[in-house]
Structures are given as C-alpha cells and as structure tokens.
N, C-alpha and C positions, 0 to 999 in steps of 0.2 A: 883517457881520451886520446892524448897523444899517442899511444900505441895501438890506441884502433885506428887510428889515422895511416902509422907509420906502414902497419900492417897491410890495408888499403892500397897504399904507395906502391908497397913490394910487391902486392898481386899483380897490382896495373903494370908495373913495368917488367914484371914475368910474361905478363900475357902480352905484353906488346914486344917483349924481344921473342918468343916464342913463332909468332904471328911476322915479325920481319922476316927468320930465321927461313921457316916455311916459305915466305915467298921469294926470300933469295934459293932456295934451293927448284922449285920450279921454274925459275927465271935460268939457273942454271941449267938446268935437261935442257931445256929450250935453246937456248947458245949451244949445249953440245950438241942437240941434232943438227941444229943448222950447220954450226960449224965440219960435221962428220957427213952427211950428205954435200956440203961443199970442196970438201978435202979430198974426197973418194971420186967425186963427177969432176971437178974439173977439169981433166983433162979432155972431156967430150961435151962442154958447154964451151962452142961456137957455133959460128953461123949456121953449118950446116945438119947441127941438131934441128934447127927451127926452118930448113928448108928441103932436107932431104926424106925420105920414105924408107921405112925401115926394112925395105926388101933389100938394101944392097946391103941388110946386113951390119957389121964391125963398120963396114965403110959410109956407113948412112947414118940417119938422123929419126926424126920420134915425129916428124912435120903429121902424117896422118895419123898416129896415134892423138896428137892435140888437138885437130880436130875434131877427130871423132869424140875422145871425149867434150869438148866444147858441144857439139850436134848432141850425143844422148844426153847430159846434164841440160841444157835446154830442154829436151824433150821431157825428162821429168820433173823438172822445175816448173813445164807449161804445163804439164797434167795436174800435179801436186797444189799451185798456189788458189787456182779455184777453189776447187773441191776443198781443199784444207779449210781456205779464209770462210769460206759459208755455213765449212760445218763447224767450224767455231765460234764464230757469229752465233749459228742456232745454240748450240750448246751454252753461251754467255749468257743470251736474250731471252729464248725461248723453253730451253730444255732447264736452266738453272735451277736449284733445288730441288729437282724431281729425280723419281728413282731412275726414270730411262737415263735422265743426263748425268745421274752419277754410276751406274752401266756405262754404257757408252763413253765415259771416261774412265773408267775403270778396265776397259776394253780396250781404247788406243792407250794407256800405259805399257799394258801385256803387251803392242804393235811396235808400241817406243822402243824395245828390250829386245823383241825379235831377233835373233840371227842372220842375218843377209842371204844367208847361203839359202837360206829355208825359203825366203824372197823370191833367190833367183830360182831355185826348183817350182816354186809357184807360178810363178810367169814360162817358164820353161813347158809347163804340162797345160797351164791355159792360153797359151798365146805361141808360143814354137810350132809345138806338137799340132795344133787345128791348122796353124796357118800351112806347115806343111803339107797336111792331108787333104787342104784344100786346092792348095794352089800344084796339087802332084812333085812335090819336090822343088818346085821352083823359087818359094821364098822359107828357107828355114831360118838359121838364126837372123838376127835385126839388129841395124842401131835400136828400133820402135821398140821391141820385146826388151831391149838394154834400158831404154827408158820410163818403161810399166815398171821394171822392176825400181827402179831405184826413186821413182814415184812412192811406190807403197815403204821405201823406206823414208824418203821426204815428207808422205804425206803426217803422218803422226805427231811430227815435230811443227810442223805448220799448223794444226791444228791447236793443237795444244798451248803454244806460244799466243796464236788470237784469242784463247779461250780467257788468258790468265790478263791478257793483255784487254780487252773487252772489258773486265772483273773487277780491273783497276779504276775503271774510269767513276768518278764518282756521282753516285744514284742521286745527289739534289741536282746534275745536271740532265737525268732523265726523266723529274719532278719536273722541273722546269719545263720543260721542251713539252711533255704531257698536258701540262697545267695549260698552258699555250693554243693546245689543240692541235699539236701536229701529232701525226699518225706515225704509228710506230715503226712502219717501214722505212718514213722518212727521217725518224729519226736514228735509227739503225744506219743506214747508209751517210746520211749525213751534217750525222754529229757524232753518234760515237764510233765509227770506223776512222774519221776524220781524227779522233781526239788521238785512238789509239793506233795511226796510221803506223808514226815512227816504229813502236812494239812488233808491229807485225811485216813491216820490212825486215828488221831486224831479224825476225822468226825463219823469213823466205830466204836471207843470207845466212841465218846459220846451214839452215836444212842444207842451203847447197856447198856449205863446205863439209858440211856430213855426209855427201850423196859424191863428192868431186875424187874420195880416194878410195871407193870401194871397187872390189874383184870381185870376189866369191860369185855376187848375181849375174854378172858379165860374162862370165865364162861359161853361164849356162843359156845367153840369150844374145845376146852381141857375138861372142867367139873370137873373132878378130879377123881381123886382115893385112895382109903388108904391102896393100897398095892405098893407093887417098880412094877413099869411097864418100862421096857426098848424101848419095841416095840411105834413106834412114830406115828402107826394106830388104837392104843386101849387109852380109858380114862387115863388121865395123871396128875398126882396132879401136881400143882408148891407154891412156897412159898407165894406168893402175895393172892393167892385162899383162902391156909390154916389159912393165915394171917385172913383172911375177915371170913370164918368162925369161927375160934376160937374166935373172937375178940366180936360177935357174942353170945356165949357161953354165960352161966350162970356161971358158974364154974371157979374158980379162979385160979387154976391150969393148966386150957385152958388159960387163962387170958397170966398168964405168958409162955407158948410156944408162946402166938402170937406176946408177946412183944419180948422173944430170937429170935423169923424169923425175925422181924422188924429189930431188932441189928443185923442180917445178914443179911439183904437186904443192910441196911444201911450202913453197912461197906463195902460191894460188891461195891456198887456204889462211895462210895469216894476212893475205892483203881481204879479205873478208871477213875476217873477224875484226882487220882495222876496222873498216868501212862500216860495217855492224854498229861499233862502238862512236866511230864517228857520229851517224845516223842515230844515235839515241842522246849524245852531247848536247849536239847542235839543235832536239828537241825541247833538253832540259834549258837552255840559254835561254831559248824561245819563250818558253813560260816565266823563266824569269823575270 
C-alpha cells in the first residue's frame, strides 16, 4: 500500500514539475519576443512614430499605417460579429445534433485552418477585380475588400466560440424557460445569449487579435498607401503591410520602424487577450 501511494506521489509531482517546466518555457518565448521587438525598435518608438506618415520615409512614423489598420480591423470585426454570433446561435439551438449542423461545423473547421493568403485571393477575385470593372478603374484595392478578407478569416472563430459557448449553457435552464411558456426566440436572445454573453465577447476579442496581425490578404485587397486615407474605398496602409515592407528594406532605420509596428502589434494583441481573460474572470466572480 505504501508503495502504491509513494508511487502516486512521484507521478503527481512528475507531472506537475513537467507542466511548471512547460509553462515556464512559453512564458519564456513570450519575454523574449517582447523583450527582442523591444531591443531592436527602440530607437524609433517616439512621438513621431504615432504622429508622422510613413511617406517621409526613415524620417517618419507608422501614424497612417495604425489607422488604417484600426479602420480595416473594425471593418471586419463589424462584418464578422453578426454573421458569426447568429450563425452560432443557429448551430447551438437549432441545427444541434443534426447532420447539416455537424456539416456545417465540420465546414467552418476546414475555414478555421484556411490559409489567409487563399482569403485574400478570394476577396481579391470577388470584390477588387468587380469593383474595378465597375467603377472603370476608379476604385481598386480598398481598406473594404481589406476588411471582407479578414472578416472570412474572423468569421470562423466567432462562430465557433458562440457555438461551444451556447453548448455550455445548461439545458435545465432551457426546460425551465420552456416549461414557463416563453418562446424559443425569446429565450434564445434573452437567456442564453445573455448567460453565454461573456464566452462570446471573449470569442469577438480573440478573432480580432487573430485578424490584427495578418498580411498575406492585405496585400491583395488593401495594398497600401503612405499617406493617412480615412476613406475605406481608396488604398489603405495597415501595420502588418508596413511591417513586411520595411522589414524588407535595406536600411536600417526602416529596420527599426518595422520592429516599433511589431512592438505595437505585439502589444495590441496581448492587451486583448488580457482583456479576453479579464472578461471571462470577472463573469466567473459573478456567478459565484
């Protein structure tokens, strides 16, 4: 007995030094990117990163590049959280157990996994290429076509977070509500979206720190520009783009602008996964 015990012991604290070991070593990557995107931009994280336009160049700043990304990430973020939360909804409520809703999930997986680049060619050939031939050359690439694409890359992850996030909620509070006489739309809107609100914030904050560093579809729909463009129909820099071209550069002065966008990519993105994690905290205290 005691050595099946002892033996017990030594697993547990195999697997728990195993398990610290691990997450010291991705806490580590983490400190060294920050610290290595910090090391390298420094010297072009001032003011005039956050206020100049990157046509002047070595001598300028990334001000419309952060815009623009700000404008296209809103834009797919506003495409993505409808479409996404409804058709998650349907899939939880409606479509569960059945063969279409295990399709149809089985189909935004395949979406989940996609390639970006394949995104941005998609939106490129349905949304570029017409809107040029319609408008005679007048409107080709777009912040708008930047923001389809990075929609179809959002929208998957938005779904699929409401779907599992819906799934959770538990069925004696859909008995109830039933039992009650309220009708399943009402209950759908408000009681379990309600219950499963936090989950599917959480879901719309990831997507958009998933959607906040990508290229590939950018450069086939946005393009860029190196002056401030506010209009969401005309060429549109974002950081990810200026990133890739600077990075690119010969010049070592570019060098370090592409490593200060990086340190501001990178820090965009872990202030949302804080905020994520907050948002889902501050749900669990609540039920407490």
């Amino acid at each position: 007995m005691n050595a099946l015990y002892l033996r017990r012991r030594l697993t547990n604290w195999l697997a728990l030094g195993l398990s610290v070991f691990a997450t010291l070593i991705g806490l580590g990557f983490l400190a060294w990117i920050l610290w290595e995107t910090l090391r390298q931009g420094i010297s072009a994280l001032d003011l005039k990163l956050f206020t100049k336009i990157t046509a002047y160049g070595a001598d300028g700043g990334l001000s419309n590049a952060m815009v623009g990304s700000l404008i296209i990430n809103f834009i797919g973020i506003a495409i993505a959280t409808p479409i996404g939360v409804l058709a998650g909804t349907w899939l939880a409520e409606y479509a569960n157990r059945t063969k279409l809703g295990e399709t149809i999930r089985f189909l935004n997986d395949i979406l989940l996994s996609a390639p970006s680049i394949v995104m941005g060619l998609f939106v490129y050939t349905i949304v570029v290429l017409p809107s040029t031939a319609l408008t005679h050359g007048n409107t080709t690439f777009s912040g708008f076509a930047g923001g389809v694409a990075l929609a179809l890359i959002a929208l998957p992850v938005i779904v699929r977070t409401t779907d599992e996030m819906l799934r959770l909620v538990p069925s004696t509070l859909r008995e109830a509500a039933l039992s009650l006489g309220v009708p399943q739309w009402k209950l759908t809107l408000q009681i379990l979206i309600r219950a499963a609100r936090s989950g599917i914030i959480t879901g719309v904050l990831l997507a958009l720190a998933r959607i906040s560093g990508e290229t590939a579809p950018l450069l086939f729909t946005a393009f860029g520009n190196n002056f401030m463009v506010l209009s969401p129909m005309s060429k549109m820099a974002s950081l990810p783009q200026i990133i890739y071209q600077y990075a690119n550069d010969p010049g070592d002065a570019m060098h370090a602008l592409a490593w200060a966008g990086a340190f501001v990519v990178t820090m965009f993105v872990l202030l949302l996964s804080l905020a994520s994690r907050l948002v889902l905290s501050r749900n669990k205290v609540s039920h407490d």
